[in-house]
N, C-alpha and C positions, 0 to 999 in steps of 0.2 A: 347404766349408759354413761360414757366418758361426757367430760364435759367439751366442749369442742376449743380450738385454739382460740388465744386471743383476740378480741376484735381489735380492729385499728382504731388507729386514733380518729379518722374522718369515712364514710361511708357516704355510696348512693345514696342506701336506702336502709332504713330501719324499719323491721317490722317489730310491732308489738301485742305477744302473746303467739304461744305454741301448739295452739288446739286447732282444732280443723278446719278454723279459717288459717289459720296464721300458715298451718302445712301447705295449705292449696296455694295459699299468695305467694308462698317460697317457690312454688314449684311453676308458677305462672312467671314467676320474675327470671328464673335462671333459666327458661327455655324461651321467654318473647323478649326477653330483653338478658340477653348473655353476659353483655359487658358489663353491667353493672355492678358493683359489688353489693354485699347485702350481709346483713345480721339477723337473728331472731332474739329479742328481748325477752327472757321469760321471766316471770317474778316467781316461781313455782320452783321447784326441784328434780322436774321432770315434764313431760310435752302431755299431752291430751286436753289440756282443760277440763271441760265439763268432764269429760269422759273420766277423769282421772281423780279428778275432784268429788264427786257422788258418788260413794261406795256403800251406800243400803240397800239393800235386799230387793235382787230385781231388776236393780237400772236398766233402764234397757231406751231405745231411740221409741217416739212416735211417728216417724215416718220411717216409711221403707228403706235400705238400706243401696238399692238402687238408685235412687234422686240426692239420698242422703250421702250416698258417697260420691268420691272424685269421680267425675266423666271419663278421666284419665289412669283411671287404675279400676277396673273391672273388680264388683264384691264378690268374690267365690264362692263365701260360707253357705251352708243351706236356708238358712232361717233370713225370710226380707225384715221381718221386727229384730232386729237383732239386741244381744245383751252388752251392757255398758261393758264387761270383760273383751269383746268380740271385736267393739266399737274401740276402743282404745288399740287393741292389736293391730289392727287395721292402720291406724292412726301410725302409729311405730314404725310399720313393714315402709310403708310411704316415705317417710323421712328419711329411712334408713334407704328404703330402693334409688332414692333419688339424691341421697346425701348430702339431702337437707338439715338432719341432723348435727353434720358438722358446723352447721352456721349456727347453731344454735347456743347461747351465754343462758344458762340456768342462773337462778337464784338474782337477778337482776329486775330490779322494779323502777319503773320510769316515775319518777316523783314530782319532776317539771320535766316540760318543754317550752321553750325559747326559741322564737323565731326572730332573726336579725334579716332586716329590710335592705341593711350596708352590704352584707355578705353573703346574701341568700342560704343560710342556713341554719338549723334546727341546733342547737345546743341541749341534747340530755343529762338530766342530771339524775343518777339511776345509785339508788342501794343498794348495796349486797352487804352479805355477813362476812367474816371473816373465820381462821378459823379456830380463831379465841370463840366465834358469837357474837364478836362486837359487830355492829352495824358501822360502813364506811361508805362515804358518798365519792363517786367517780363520776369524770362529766367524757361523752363522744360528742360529735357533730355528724350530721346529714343532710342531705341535701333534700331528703322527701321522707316525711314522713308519715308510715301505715298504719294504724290503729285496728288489729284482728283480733281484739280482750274482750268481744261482746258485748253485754250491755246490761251484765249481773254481776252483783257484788260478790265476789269468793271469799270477804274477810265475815260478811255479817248476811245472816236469812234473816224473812219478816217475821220478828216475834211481836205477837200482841200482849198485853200487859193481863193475861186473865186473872179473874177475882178469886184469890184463897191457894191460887199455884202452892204459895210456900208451907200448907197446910198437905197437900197429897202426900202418902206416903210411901210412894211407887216412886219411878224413875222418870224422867221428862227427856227424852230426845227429840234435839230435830233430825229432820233426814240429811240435810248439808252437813251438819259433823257427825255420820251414825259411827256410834262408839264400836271400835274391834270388840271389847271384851261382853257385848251385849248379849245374854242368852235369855231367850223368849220364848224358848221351848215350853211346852204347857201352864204358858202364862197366858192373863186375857191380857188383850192388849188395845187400848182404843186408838184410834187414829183421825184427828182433828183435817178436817178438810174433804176438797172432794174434786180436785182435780189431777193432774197426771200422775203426778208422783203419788198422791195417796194411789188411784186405783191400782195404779201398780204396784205398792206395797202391801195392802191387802193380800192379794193372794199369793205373795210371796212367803208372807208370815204366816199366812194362814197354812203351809203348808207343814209348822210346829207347834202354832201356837195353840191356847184350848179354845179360844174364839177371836176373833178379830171384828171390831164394831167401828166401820166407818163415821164417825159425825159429821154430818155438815147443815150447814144453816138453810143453803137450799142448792137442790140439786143442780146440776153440771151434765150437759150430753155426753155419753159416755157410748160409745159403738163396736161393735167384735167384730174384729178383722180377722183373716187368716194369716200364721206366722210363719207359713212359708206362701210361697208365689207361684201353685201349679201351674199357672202358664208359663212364669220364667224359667223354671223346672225344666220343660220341655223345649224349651229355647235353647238353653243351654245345650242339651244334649244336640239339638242339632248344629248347631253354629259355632264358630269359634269364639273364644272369650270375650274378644274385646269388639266384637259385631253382637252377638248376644247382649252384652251390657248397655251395648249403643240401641239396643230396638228395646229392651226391656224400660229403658229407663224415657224411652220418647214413651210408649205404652202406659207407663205407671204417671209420668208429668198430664200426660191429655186426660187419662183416667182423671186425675187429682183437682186439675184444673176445672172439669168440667162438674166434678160433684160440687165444688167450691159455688161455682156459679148456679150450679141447679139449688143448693139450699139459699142462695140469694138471692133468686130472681123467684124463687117458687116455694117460701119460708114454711107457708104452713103441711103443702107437701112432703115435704122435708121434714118435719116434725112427724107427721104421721107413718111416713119410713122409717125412721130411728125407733120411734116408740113400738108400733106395730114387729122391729127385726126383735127386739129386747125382749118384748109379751113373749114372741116365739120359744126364745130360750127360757125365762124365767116361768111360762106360763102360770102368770099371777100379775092379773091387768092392774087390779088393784095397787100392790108394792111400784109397777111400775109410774104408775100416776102420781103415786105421793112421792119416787122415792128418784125416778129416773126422767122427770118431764118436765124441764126448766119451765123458767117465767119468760127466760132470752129465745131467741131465737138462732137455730143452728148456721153454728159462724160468727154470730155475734162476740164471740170468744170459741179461741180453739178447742177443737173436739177432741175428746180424749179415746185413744183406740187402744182397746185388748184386744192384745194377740190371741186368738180361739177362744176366744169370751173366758178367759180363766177365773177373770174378777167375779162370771156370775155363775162358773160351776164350784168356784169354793163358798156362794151363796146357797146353791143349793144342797150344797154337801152339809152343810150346817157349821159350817166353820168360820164363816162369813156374815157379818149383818151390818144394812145400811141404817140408821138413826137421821133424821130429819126433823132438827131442834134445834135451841139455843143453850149457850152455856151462862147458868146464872153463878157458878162458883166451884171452884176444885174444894173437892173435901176430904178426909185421910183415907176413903177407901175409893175415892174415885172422881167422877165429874155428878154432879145438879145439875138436871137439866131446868129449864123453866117450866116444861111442864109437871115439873116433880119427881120423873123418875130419876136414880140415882147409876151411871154405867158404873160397876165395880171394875176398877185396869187394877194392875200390876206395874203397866208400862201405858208411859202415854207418847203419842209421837205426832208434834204440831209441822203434820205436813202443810203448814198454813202460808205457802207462798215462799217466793222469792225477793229480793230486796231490789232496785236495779243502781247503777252505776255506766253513767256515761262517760263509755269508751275506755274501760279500766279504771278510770279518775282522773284522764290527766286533764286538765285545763291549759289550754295553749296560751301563751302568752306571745303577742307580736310586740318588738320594739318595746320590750318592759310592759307593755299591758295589760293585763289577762282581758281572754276575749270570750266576753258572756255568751255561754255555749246556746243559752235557750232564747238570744236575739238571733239569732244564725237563721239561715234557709239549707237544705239541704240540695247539692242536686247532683242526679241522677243517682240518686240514692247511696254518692259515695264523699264526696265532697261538698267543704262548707265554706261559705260567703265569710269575707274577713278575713279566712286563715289561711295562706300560701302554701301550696305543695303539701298540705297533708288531705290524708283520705282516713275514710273511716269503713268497715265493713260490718253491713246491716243485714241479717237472710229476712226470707218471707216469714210473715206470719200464717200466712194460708199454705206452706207448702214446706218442702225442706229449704232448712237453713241454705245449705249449700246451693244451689241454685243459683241463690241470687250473688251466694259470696263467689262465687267462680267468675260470676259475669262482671261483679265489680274488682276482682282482684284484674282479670283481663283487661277493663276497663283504664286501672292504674297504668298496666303497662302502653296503653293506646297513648296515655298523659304522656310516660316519660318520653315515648318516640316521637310524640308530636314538639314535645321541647326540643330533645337534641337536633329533628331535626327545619327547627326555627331559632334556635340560637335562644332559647330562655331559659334564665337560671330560674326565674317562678310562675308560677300560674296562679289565679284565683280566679273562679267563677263569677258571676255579677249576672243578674238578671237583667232584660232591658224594660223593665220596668216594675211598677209595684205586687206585689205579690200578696194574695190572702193566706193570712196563717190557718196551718192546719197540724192538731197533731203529727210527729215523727209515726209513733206507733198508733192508728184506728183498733183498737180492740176494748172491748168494754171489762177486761178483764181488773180485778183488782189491784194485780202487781204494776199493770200499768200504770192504773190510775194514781197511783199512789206517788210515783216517779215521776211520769211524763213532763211533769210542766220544766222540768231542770232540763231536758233535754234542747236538740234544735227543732228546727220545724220542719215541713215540707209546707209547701206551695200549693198553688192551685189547678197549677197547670204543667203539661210535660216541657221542659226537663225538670221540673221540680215540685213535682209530684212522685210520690212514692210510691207505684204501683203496685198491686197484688195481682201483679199476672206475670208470669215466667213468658209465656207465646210473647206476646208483645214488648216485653225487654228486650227476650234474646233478638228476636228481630229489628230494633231500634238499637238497644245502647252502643253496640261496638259499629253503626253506622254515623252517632252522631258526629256533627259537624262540630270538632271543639272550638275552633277560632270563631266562633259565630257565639259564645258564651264562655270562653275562657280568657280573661284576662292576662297577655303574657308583660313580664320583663326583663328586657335585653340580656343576656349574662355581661355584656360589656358595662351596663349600669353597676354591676355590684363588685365587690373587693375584695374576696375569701380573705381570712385570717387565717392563721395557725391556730389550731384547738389546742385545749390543755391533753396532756396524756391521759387515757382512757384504761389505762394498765393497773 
């Protein structure tokens, strides 16, 4: 892909990061708000993000690909779990259909941001390489800036410091950087952990390797979905594309939302459905008990879904086993476990989590001060207290990302019409009054725990509370009243300056 023309030296709006929040918020900016101009910051080499960044064996989405893709561009492919190859294409066709792609400056990493209170503007100061290799710092200006880099680390995953690693005398991958030149063809292969990405690596490898042995400390809800969508199937064939996608995707949000709440409101229910669908397939109540029947309860952290349960037909094919232990030490032919048995790998692969990072890394700075991101309130899950005219986009954790990013990138644009057409060169939110903190992310999962507290918070209450419900956003957010919580000031208060050249 070309790289797209220069940006200017001063912009609307910047957005940062090219993965499929950053596509959708290009595409909400250049059709609700036309006049504005716009960039895409990517620090990468090319657009997808996730999508483009995980290439181990497998990738593929856990949600459906109707929720999970744009409202505004109907998914075609057959397959609703779709593969990280498919997810990325998709990803592409969009940018490109919408020629978004041309806004987009690859190889550019936003390293500060600078908000000036005189001038109402964002001063970036962004990296690129050159094409010696040398690193060169370049500064633009905007007027607003969008935060779409997620809320995981791309440079570093969670590595745990295991006892005797430097003793194995196999190979150690993680799944974030899996090596091209890997061949695991009739090799064992153990795999450390026990949630999304392991299960879906499993029976990826297992489709070469001589066995594949899941570890994990203690089990994870794990559930078999169908990977295609016989009723969208059907839809499809009768309706036209973008009516089909519009009734598929209200069908699959209600479906979603409401299992969501039936394993919250009815936990042990909901335990006995999962467990009870798994026995069916594995029929061995037994392995399911020790192997598949958390301590948590479903939802208490996301559930991990196999497409046509493949994770536990390459279980029963024998190609597959789950281990439920701990690791007392890497030794040259394998892992110790604590209870004494020894797994013999070839290859080990520490699917053991992600790292997180809030909002790419950047720390905003107002008026020279950096502003401590985990004193912050969040509200309406897109904007933070202290920092002027920037937004951040956050998806569900109960649901598809996108969801929530479409309703917050729509949201920005509700921001910038509300200024232009109130004469503010900034905005900041302000609660009217005190607020109890509560985590940004509720999930008791480990990657979050381990991050969260760096982050900002949410509230107690709506608008600053982070909801897990799609029905009730989409019907509040693009309603609310922003002058009833949004701080404005005049553009006639403030003084634009001339930015340095950005070239």
């Amino acid at each position: 892909m070309t790289e797209s023309a220069v940006v200017p030296d001063h912009l609307d709006v910047v957005i940062v990061g090219a993965g499929l929040s950053g596509i959708g918020a290009a595409y909400r900016l250049q059709t609700e708000c036309p006049g504005k101009s716009y960039a895409i910051l990517e620090a990468r080499d090319t657009l997808g993000g996730t999508w483009d960044l995980f290439r181990y064996p497998g990738i593929r989405s856990d949600s459906d690909m109707f929720t999970l893709g744009y409202p505004f561009k109907p998914w075609r492919d057959a397959k609703s779990i779709a593969d990280g190859p498919s997810i990325l294409r998709y990803i592409t066709e969009t940018a490109v259909e919408y020629g978004i792609d041309r806004h987009i400056r690859y190889g550019a990493k936003v390293i500060s941001a600078d908000w000036s209170s005189e001038t109402a503007r964002w001063t970036l100061t962004v990296a690129r390489r050159d094409p010696e290799g040398e690193t060169i710092e370049t500064t633009l200006t905007c007027n607003f800036l969008y935060a779409c880099a997620g809320y995981y680390n791309y440079d570093h995953g969670h590595a745990p410091d295991f006892p005797g690693i430097d003793s194995f005398a196999g190979r150690v991958v993680h799944p974030q950087f899996w090596p091209e030149d890997l061949d695991y063809a009739g090799k064992r292969v153990v795999v450390i952990g026990s949630g999304a990405t392991a299960v879906t690596l499993v029976p990826a490898l297992a489709e070469q390797a001589e066995l594949v042995t899941m570890l994990q400390r203690s089990p994870s809800w794990i559930s078999a979905v169908p990977g295609r969508d016989k009723q969208a199937d059907k839809i499809r064939e009768l309706l036209p594309p973008t009516l089909a996608h519009r009734l598929i995707r209200t069908k699959n949000i209600l479906f979603g939302i409401g299992f969501y709440q039936y394993c919250r409101r009815r936990p042990e229910s909901a335990r006995k459905l999962l467990t009870g669908l798994t026995t069916r397939i594995l029929k061995d109540e037994k392995v399911v008990a020790e192997h598949f029947t958390p301590s948590y309860n479903p939802w208490d952290q996301r559930l991990c879904a196999v497409p046509d349960a493949d994770f536990f037909k390459a279980m029963k094919k024998g190609k597959a086993e789950v281990v439920t232990d701990h690791i007392e030490t890497f030794v040259p032919e394998g892992i110790r476990l604590t209870s004494g048995r020894v797994l013999s790998a070839d290859i080990v692969v520490t699917a053991t989590g992600l790292q997180l990072l809030a909002f790419g890394g950047i720390t905003p700075r107002v008026d020279g001060v950096p502003v401590p991101l985990s004193e912050q309130f969040v509200w309406q899950g897109a904007m933070l207290t202290g920092v002027p005219n920037f937004a951040v986009c956050i998806g569900y954790t109960n649901a598809s990302w996108t969801l929530r990013a479409d309703l917050t990138s729509r949201l920005v644009c509700k921001v910038l019409r509300h200024m232009d057409k109130h004469g503010y060169a900034a905005v900041v939110p302000r609660p009217d009054g005190a607020l109890e903190q509560r985590p940004l992310l509720d999930l008791a999962a480990g990657y979050v725990q381990r991050s969260i507290a760096d982050f900002p918070r949410q509230g107690d209450r709506h608008p600053w509370k982070v909801r897990q419900n799609y029905l009730l956003d989409s019907a509040t957010t693009l309603r609310t009243n922003l002058g009833k919580t949004l701080a404005g000031t005049p553009a006639a208060a403030t003084r634009p300056k001339v930015t340095a050249n950005a070239r």
